[in-house]
N, C-alpha and C positions, 0 to 999 in steps of 0.2 A: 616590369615590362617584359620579360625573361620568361618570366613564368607563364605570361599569354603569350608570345611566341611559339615557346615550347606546346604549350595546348593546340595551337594551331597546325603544327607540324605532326603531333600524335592525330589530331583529328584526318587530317590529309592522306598521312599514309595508313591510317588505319580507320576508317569509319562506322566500322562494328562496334570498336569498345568507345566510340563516341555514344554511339547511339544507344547501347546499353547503360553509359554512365547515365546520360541524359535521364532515362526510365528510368531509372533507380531514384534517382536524384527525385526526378517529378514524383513519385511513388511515395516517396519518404516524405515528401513534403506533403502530399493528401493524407498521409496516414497524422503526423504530428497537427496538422492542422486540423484534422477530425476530432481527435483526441481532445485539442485545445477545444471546441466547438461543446463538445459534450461535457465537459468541464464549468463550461461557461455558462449551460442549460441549466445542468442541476444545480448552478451555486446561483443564480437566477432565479430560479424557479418562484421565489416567494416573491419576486420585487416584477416581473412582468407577467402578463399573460399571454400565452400562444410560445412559452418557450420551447416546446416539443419540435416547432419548427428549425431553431439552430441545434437543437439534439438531431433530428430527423437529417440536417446536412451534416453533421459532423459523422452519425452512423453512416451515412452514405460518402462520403468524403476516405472516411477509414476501407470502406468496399471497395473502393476505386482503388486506393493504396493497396491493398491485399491483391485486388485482382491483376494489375499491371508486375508486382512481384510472381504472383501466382502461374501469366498466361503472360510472359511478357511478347511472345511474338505480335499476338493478339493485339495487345497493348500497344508495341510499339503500330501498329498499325490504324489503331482509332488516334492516337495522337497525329499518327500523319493526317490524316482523313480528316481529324479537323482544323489543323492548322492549314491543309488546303484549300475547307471549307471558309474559312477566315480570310485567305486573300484572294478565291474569288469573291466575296461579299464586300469588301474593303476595295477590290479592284474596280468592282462596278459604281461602289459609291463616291469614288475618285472618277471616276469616268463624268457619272452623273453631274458633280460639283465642278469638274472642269468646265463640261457644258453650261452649265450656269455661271458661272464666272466670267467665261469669254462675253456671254449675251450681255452680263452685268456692264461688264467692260466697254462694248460698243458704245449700249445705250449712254454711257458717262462718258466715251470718248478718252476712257485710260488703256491703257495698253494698246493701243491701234498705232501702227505703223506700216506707210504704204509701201508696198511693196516695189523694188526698182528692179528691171530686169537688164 
């Protein structure tokens, strides 16, 4: 528990080498996970067909990794862009399923309490 505080506190007062390790970290893990991918193509390759396609993500997976080491500003920048793309699309389908739930709710008469003023 020490050692997530301490991360909390480097993150806090410092959120550049946060946000660097983060890149790295995610970077490293598209690259080993490519590699694993391409690994898994060619030793495949006699037992399914169409395994070009988990070759074709693991090449592209390893890109990804190269490129975020490569251009990390860049990088850190589409990681932002899509994690913000992610909670609004998540935001809205919370939104959406709220609204359905309360209808739900009326209609069966669960969660309804009148209001007293």
């Amino acid at each position: 528990m020490v050692f997530v505080g301490l991360i909390g506190v480097v993150t806090f007062l410092s959120p550049t080498i946060t946000a660097i390790a983060l890149l790295a970290f995610i970077a490293a893990w598209a690259i080993i996970t490519g590699v694993g991918e391409i690994a898994a193509a060619i030793r495949l390759r006699r037992l399914i067909s169409n395994e070009w396609l988990l070759g074709l993500a693991g090449v592209l997976s390893v890109l990804f990794g190269v490129l975020l080491i490569a251009l990390p500003g860049i990088g850190a920048l589409a990681v932002v862009l899509w994690i913000g793309a992610y909670a609004t699309v998540m935001g809205i389908i919370w939104l959406v399923l709220a609204v359905r739930l309360r209808r739900w709710g009326r209609l069966h008469g669960i969660g309804v309490t009148p209001r007293t003023a």
